[in-house]
KESETI-842043 format. One line per 10 residues: for each residue x, y, z of C-alpha. Coordinates in Angstrom, 2 decimals, padded with zeros to 5 digits. Example, Ala and Ser with C-alpha at 12.3 -4.5 7.8 and 13.67 -1.06 7.14 Angstrom:
KESETI-842043
012.30 -004.50 007.80  013.67 -001.06 007.14
//
This chain:
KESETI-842043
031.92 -011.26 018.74  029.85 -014.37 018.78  029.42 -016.21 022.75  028.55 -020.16 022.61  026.41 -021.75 025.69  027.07 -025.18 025.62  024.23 -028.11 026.14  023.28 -031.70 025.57  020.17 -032.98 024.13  019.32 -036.51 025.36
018.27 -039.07 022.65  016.72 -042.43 022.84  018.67 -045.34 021.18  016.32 -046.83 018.43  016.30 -050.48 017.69  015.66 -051.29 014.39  013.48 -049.17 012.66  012.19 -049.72 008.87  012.82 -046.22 007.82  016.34 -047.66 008.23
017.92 -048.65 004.83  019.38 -051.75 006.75  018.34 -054.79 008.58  020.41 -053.77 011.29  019.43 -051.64 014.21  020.09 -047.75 014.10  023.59 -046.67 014.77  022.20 -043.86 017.43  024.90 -041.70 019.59  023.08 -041.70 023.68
023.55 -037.84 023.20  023.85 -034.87 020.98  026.42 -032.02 021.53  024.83 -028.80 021.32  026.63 -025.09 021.07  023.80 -022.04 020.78  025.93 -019.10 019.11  024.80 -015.61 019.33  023.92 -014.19 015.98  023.63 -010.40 015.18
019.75 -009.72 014.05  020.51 -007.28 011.68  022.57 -010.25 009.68  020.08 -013.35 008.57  022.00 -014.33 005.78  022.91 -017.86 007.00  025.61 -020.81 005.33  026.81 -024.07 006.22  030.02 -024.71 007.07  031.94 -026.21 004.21
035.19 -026.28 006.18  036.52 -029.16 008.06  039.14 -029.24 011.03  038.25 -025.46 011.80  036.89 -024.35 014.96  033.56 -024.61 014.14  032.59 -028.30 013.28  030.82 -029.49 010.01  026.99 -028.32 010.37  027.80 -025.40 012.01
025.07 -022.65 010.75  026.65 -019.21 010.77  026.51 -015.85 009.89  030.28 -015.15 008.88  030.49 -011.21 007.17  034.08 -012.13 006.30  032.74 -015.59 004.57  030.42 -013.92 003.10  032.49 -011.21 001.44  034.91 -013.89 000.34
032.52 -015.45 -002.40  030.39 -017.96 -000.59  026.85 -018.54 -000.89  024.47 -017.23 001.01  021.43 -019.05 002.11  019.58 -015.98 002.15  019.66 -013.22 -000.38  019.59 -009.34 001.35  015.74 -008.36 002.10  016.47 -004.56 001.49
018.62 -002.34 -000.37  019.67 -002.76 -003.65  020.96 -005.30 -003.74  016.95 -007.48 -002.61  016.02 -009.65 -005.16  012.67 -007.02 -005.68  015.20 -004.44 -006.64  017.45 -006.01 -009.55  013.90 -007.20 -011.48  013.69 -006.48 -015.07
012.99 -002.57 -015.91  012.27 -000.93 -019.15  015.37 -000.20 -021.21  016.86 -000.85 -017.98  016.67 002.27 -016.14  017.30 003.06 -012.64  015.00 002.22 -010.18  015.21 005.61 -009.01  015.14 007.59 -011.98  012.00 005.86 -012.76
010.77 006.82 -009.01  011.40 010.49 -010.84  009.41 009.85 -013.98  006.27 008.30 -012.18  006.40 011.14 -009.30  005.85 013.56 -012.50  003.63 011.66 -014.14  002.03 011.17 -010.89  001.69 015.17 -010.42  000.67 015.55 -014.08
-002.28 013.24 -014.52  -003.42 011.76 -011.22  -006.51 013.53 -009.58  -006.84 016.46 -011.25  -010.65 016.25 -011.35  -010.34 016.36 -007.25  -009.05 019.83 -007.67  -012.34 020.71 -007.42  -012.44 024.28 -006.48  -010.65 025.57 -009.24
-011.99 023.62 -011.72  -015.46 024.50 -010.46  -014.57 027.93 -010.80  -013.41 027.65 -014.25  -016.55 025.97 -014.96  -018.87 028.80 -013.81  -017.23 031.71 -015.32  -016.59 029.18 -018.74  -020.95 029.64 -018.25  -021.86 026.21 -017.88
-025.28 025.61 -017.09  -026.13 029.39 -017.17  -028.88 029.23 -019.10  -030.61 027.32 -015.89  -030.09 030.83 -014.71  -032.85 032.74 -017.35  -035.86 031.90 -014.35  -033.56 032.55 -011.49  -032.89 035.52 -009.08  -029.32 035.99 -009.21
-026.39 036.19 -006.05  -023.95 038.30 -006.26  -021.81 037.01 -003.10  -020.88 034.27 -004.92  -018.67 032.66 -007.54  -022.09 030.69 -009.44  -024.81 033.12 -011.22  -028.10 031.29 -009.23  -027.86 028.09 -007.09  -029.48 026.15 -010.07
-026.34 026.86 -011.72  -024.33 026.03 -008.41  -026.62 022.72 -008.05  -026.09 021.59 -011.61  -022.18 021.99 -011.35  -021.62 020.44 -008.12  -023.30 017.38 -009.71  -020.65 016.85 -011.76  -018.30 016.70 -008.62  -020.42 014.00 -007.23
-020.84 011.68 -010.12  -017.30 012.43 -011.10  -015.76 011.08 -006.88  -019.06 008.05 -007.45  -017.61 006.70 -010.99  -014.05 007.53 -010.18  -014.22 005.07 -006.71  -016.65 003.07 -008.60  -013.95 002.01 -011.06  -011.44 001.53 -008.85
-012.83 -002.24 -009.08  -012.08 -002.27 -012.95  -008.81 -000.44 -012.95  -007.66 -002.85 -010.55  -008.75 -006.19 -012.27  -007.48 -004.65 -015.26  -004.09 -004.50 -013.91  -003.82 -007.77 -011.89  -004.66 -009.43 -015.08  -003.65 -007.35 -017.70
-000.55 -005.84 -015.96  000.49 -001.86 -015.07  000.75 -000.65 -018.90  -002.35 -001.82 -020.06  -004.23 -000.30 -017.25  -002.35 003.42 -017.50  -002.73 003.59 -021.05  -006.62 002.95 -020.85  -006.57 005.66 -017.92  -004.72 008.27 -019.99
-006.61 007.90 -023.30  -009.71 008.00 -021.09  -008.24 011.43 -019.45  -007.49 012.66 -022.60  -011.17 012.49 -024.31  -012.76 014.23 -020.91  -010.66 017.11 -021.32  -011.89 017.44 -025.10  -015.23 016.92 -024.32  -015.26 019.39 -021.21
-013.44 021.99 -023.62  -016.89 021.86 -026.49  -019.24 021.30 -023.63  -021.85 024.50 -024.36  -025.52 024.22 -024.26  -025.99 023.31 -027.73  -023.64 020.27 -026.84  -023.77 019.29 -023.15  -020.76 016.96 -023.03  -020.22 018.43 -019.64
-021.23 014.85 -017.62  -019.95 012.68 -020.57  -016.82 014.20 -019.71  -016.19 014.23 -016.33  -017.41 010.89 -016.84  -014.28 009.88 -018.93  -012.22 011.76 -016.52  -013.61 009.58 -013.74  -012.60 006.66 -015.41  -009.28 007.73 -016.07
-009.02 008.61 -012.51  -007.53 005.39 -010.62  -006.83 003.57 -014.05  -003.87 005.99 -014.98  -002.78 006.35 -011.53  -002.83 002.88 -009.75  -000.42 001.07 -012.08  002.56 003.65 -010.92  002.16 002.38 -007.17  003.60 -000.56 -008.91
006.99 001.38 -008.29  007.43 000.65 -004.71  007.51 -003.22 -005.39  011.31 -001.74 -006.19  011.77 -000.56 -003.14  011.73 -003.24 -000.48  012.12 -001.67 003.19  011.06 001.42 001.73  007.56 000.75 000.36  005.50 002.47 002.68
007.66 005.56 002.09  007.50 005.30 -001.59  003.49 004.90 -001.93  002.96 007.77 000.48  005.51 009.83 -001.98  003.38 008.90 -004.84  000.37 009.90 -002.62  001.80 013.05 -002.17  002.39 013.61 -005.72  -001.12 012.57 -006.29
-002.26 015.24 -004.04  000.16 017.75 -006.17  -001.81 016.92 -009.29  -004.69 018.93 -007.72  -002.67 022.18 -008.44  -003.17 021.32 -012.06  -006.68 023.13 -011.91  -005.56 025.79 -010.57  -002.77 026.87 -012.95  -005.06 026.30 -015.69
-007.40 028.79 -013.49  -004.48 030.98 -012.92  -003.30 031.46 -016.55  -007.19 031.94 -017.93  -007.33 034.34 -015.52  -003.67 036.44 -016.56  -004.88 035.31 -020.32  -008.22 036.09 -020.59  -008.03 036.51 -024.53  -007.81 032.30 -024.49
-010.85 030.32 -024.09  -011.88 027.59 -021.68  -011.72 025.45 -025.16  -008.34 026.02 -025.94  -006.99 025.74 -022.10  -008.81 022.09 -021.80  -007.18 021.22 -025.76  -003.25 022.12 -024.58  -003.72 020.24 -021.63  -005.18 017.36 -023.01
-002.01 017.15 -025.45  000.50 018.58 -022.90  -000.42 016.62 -019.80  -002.08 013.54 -020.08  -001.20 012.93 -024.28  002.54 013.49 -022.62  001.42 010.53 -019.95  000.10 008.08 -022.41  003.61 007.57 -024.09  005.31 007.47 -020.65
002.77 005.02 -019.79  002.95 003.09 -023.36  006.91 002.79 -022.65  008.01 003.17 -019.05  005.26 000.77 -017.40  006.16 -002.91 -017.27  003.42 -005.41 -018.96  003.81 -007.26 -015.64  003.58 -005.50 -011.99  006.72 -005.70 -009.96
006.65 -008.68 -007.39  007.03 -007.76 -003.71  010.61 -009.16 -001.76  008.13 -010.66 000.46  006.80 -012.42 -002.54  010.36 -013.31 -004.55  011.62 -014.71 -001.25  008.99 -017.12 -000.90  008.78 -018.34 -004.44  012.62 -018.81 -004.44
013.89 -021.74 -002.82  014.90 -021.30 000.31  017.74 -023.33 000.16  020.42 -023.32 -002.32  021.37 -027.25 -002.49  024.51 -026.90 -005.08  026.95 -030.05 -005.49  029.77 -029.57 -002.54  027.64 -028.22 000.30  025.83 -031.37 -000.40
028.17 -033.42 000.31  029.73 -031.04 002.78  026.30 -031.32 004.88  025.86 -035.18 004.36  029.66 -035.72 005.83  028.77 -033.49 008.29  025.13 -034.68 008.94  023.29 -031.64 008.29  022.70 -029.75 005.55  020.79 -027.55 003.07
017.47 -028.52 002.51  017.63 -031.06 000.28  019.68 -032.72 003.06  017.46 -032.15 006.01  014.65 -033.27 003.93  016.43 -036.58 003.91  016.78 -036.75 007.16  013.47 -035.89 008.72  014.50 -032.62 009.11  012.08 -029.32 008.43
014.31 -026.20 008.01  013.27 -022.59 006.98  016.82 -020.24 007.49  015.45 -017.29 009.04  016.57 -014.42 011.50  014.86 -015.71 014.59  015.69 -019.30 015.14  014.48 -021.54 017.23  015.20 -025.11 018.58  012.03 -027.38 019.19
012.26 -031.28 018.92  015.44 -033.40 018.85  013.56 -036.90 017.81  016.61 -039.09 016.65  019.89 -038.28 015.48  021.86 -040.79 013.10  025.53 -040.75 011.64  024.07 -040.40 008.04  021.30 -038.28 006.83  019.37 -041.45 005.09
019.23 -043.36 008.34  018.31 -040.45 010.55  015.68 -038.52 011.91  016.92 -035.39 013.39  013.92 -033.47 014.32  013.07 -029.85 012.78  014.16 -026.27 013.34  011.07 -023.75 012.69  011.62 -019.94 012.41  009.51 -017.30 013.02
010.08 -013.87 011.60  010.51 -010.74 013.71  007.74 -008.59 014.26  006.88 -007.65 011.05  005.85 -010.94 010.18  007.18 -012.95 007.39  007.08 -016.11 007.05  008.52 -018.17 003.85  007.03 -022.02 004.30  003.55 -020.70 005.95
000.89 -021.77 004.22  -001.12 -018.29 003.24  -004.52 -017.14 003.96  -007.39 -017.85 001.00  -007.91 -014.65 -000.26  -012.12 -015.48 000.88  -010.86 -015.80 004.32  -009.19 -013.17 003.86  -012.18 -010.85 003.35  -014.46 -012.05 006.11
-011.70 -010.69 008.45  -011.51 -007.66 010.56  -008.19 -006.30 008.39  -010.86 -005.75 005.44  -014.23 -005.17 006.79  -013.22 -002.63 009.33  -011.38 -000.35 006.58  -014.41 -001.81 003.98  -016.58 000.17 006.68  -014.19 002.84 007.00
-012.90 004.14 003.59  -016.69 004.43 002.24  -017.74 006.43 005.26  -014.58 009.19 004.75  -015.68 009.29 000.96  -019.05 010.21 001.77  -018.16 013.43 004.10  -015.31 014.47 002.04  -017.91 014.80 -000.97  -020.16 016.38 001.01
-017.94 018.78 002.74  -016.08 019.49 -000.91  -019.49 020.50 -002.96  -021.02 022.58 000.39  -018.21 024.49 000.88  -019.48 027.41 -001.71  -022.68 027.57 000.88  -020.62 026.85 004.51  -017.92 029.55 003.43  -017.57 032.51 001.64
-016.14 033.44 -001.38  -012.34 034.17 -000.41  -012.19 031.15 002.01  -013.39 029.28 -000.62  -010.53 030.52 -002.99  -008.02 029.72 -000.20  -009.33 025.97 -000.41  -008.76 026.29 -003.45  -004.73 027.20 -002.98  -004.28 025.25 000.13
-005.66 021.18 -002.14  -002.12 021.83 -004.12  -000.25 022.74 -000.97  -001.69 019.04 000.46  001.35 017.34 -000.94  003.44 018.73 001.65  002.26 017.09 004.48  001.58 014.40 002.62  005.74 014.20 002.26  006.02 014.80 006.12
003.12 011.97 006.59  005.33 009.87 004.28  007.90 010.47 006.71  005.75 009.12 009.63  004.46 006.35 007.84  007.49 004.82 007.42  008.86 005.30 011.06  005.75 004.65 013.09  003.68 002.59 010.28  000.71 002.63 008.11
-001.88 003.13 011.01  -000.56 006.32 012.17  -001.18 007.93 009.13  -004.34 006.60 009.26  -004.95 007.76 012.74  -003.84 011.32 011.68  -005.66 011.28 008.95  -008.94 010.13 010.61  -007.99 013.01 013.19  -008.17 015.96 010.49
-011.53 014.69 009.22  -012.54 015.23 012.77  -010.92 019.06 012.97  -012.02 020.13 009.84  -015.89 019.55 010.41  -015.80 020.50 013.72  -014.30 023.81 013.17  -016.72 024.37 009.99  -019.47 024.43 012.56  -018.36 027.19 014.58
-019.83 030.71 013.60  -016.43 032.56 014.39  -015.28 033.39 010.76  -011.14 032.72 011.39  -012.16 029.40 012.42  -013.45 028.36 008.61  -009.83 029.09 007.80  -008.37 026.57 010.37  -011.22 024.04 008.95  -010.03 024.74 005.50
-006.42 024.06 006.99  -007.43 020.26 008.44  -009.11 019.61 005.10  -005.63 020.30 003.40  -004.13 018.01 005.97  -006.90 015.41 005.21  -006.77 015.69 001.22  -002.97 015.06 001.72  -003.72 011.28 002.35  -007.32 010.75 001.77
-006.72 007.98 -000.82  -003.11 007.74 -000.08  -004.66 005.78 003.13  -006.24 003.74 001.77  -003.40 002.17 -000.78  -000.78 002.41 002.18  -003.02 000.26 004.49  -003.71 -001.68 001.66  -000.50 -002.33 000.36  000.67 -003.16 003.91
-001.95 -005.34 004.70  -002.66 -007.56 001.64  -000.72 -009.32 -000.89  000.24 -007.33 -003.92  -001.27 -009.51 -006.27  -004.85 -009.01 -004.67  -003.87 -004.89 -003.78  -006.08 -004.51 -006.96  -008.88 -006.60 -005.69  -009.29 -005.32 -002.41
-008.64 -001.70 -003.32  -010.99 -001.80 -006.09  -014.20 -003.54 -003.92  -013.48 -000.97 -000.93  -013.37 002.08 -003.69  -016.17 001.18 -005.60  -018.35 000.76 -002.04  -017.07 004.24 -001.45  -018.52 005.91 -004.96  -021.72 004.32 -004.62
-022.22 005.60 -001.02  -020.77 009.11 -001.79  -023.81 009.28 -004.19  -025.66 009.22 -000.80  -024.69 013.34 -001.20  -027.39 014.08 -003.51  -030.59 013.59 -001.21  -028.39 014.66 001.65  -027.77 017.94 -000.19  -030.80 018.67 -002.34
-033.62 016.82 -000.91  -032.34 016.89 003.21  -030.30 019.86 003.69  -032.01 022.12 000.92  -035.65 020.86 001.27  -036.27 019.88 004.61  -033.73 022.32 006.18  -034.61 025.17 003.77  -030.25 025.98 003.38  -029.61 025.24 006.78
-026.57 023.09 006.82  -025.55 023.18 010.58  -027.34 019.80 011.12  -026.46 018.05 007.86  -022.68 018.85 009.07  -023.57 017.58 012.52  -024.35 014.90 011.09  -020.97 014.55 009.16  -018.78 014.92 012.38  -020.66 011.89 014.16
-019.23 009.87 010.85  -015.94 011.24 011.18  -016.01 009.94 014.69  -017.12 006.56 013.88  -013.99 006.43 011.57  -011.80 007.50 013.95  -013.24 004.68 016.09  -012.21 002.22 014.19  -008.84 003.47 013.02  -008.36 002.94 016.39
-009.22 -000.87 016.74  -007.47 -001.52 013.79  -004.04 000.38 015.60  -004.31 -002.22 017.69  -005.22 -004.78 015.39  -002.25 -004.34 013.20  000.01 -004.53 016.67  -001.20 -007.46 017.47  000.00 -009.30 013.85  000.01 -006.70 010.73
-000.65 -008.90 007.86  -004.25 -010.36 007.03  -002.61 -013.15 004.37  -000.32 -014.78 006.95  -001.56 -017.05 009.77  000.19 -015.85 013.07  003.09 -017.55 014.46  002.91 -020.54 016.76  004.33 -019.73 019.95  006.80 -022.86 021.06
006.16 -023.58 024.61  009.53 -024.98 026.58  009.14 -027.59 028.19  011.20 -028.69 031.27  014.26 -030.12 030.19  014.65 -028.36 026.95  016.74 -025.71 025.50  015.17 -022.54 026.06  014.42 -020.27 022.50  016.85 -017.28 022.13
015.34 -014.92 019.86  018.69 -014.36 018.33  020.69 -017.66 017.85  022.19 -019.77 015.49  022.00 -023.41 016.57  025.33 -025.36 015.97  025.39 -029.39 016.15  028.37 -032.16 016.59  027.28 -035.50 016.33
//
């Protein structure tokens, strides 16, 4: 039950003033009564008292449940649940929010990153014979899944030029769906999936379409899969849960490799043509209508994003008048009376300048709210998205992201020379079996926040390169472990940080700059591998991974600053808070309160 403290504000009697609509000097009372009110936290939704002769006088602000379920308006709409303005928006033949969730989890699994299932698409690749004929000139091994290393060479090319255009991209895909909304941008990605499986499948050495079609399934890459993060817009108090859950679906769609592997390999009469054809109509022709009719033409707004574009006042006919009787009021009445009021959780009693009997002849003073902890703030004025960019938020993860792109390519294409053949095929079961930490990391996420995942994640790039520099042979199993735990989230990271940091309407901006830094320095792989590690070192990739562990410990270096970046204010679009100093004789701030006044 709600406690009152009771107080008094001094005032100063004006003489006459000419904001006053009369000649006549102010009618100013020599005090104001003031009762503080205890509010619950968990309840922001805020009214004004339309009642008069009950206990609480006119201008009371309260947080009455029983009010509330009665019928009367609420200043505030809910910011979670389903019943959050983000959750009733417009959905395609009006389906579920949830049974949508469903449909873009599969969709998701079927069509997301299957070219980063790299192991057992690699080894469909070299017993499909491509680039065998590079192989006529060259001794042959016979410990290995490739024919010769210029076989090995030429395939884990297409690996690397695939991760470089795929990031690269990420800059297009997301201007294409900032301005050309989620189904425009999925469709292009699936059509685009859908020709690099037909062009891997007649790929031979009379017609090398092998690069044109990775290519194409670069391209498709982000393009089908960043429009379904879309979803978690529908979701407010859950997003961060519901982007790692497409993550983790994303990191599913890596299986899809190897159950095409799997069945060539129990169906050996089919050929690696008709596996990439029945794919290419199954899978991704599947996701092209789901994309042509279950993505909205426009992305789904943030609550963050329909709470400040609403008004934050609802001034309707009788609490009008109600609050001009009473002497304060919704916003259109404190407006008229000098007054600045945001209805918040957290509010907070600064000024008292001049009170009046009537709202035209009266300067109040202003009530400011600050959010809790998490930061939002519906009348701040937002950060330009330039500013924006030249800040630590971005630069530190534009530094980051890049780095973990490069030694995840490198460690990805060098694992058929760091391991053998068997650990090499466990790699290859263990990328599908990602998506269930990336469920559990979901599950942290959400609890502890964005930057723990990040901080895990950064951890397991550390783990898996230093145990793939031990010569013990059980440890290459425990580093192919940590790299499962690392592919779990290795984008999913990114677009949680991402989509907690930034606004949603720039997510495809900043995404798309820090992915496409990432492709072009993954391309840094190449004279690592062929001219560095193969030339210089003559095979010897001890010091070329050496190398790759000092990165990973840069990155976790600066996961860590940002940890305690984020602590100190989590988003990079708001300005923090100004912290209201009391002075002597004022009414000290109570985090919790609800501010009632009697003229």
């Amino acid at each position: 039950m709600a406690t009152s403290l009771e107080g008094c504000v001094e005032v100063l009697e004006q003489e006459g003033d000419s904001a006053c609509p009369c000649s006549s000097p102010c009618a100013v009372p020599k005090k104001m009564h003031v009762a503080v009110v205890s509010a619950k936290m968990h309840e922001p939704e805020t009214r004004l008292s339309d009642k008069r002769g009950s206990d609480s006088s006119p201008g009371t602000i309260t947080a009455n449940q029983e009010d509330l379920s009665m019928g009367k308006e609420s200043v505030l709409p809910p910011k979670t649940g389903s019943q959050a303005a983000a959750a009733l928006q417009p959905r395609p033949f009006n389906l579920s929010r949830y049974v949508l969730l469903v449909v873009y989890v599969l969709y998701t699994f079927a069509s997301a990153r299957v070219l980063f299932g790299w192991p057992s698409l690699s080894s469909m690749l070299f017993r499909a014979g491509a680039f065998e004929w590079l192989c006529r000139e060259e001794p042959h091994v016979t410990d290995k899944r490739y024919m010769c290393r210029a076989q090995d060479s030429a395939v884990q090319l297409l690996f690397t030029v695939g991760v470089a255009v795929a990031f690269c991209f990420s800059l297009a895909a997301g201007l294409l769906m900032d301005f050309k909304g989620p189904k425009v941008c999925a469709c292009v990605g699936q059509l685009m999936n859908t020709v690099g499986w037909i062009l891997l499948g007649i790929a031979s050495e009379d017609c090398q379409t092998y690069i044109p079609g990775v290519f194409c399934l670069a391209l498709g890459a982000d393009a089908g899969y960043l429009p379904s993060l879309n979803i978690s817009n529908l979701f407010p108090g859950q997003e961060g849960l519901v982007i790692v859950t497409m993550s983790a679906a994303m990191s599913a769609s890596f299986s899809i490799p190897t159950i095409m592997d799997g069945f060539w390999r129990s169906h050996p009469d089919h050929s690696f043509f008709w596996i990439c054809v029945t794919y290419a109509i199954t899978g991704t022709g599947l996701c092209f209508l789901v994309a042509l009719f279950l993505f909205p033409a426009r992305s789904y707004k943030s609550q963050e994003e329909m709470t400040r574009e609403a008004p934050t006042v609802n001034a309707r006919g009788k609490e009008t008048a109600s609050a001009d009787m009473s002497g304060l009021g919704t916003k259109a009445s404190c407006e008229r009376q000098g007054l600045d009021f945001t209805p918040e959780a957290n509010s907070s009693w600064e000024t008292v300048e001049g009170v009046g009997e009537r709202a035209e002849s009266a300067e109040v003073g202003r009530c400011s709210s600050n959010r809790d902890g998490e930061g939002r703030q519906l009348e701040a004025s937002l950060i330009p998205f330039s500013r924006q960019l030249r800040s630590p938020y971005f630069y530190c993860f534009y530094i980051y992201w890049p780095l973990n792109a490069l030694f995840y390519n490198f460690y990805m294409t060098s694992a058929e020379n760091l391991f053998n053949a068997h650990v090499n095929d466990v790699l290859g079961i263990l990328g599908p079996l990602s998506m269930v930490p990336a469920i559990l990391l979901g599950h942290v996420a959400d609890t502890w926040g964005v930057m723990a995942l990040v901080l895990f994640i950064s951890s397991a790039g550390v783990l898996m390169y230093a145990f793939a520099l031990c010569t013990f042979t059980p440890c290459y199993y425990v580093s192919a472990v940590f790299s499962c735990l690392y592919l779990s989230n290795f984008s999913g990271q990114m677009y949680a940080y991402m989509g907690d940091t930034f606004q949603s309407t720039d997510f495809g901006k900043v995404v798309g700059i820090t992915s496409a830094t990432g492709g072009l320095l993954s391309l840094l792989r190449i004279p690592l591998h062929d001219k560095f590690t193969l030339g210089v070192l003559e095979g010897d990739y001890f010091y070329t991974c050496l190398m790759m562990l000092g990165l990973t410990l840069v990155c976790l270096c600066l996961a860590v600053y940002l940890f305690f970046l984020k602590r100190r204010w989590p988003k990079a679009y708001l300005p923090p808070p100004k912290r209201a100093e009391p002075s002597g004789g004022a009414l000290a701030a109570d985090p919790a309160v609800a501010v009632t006044v009697h003229s």
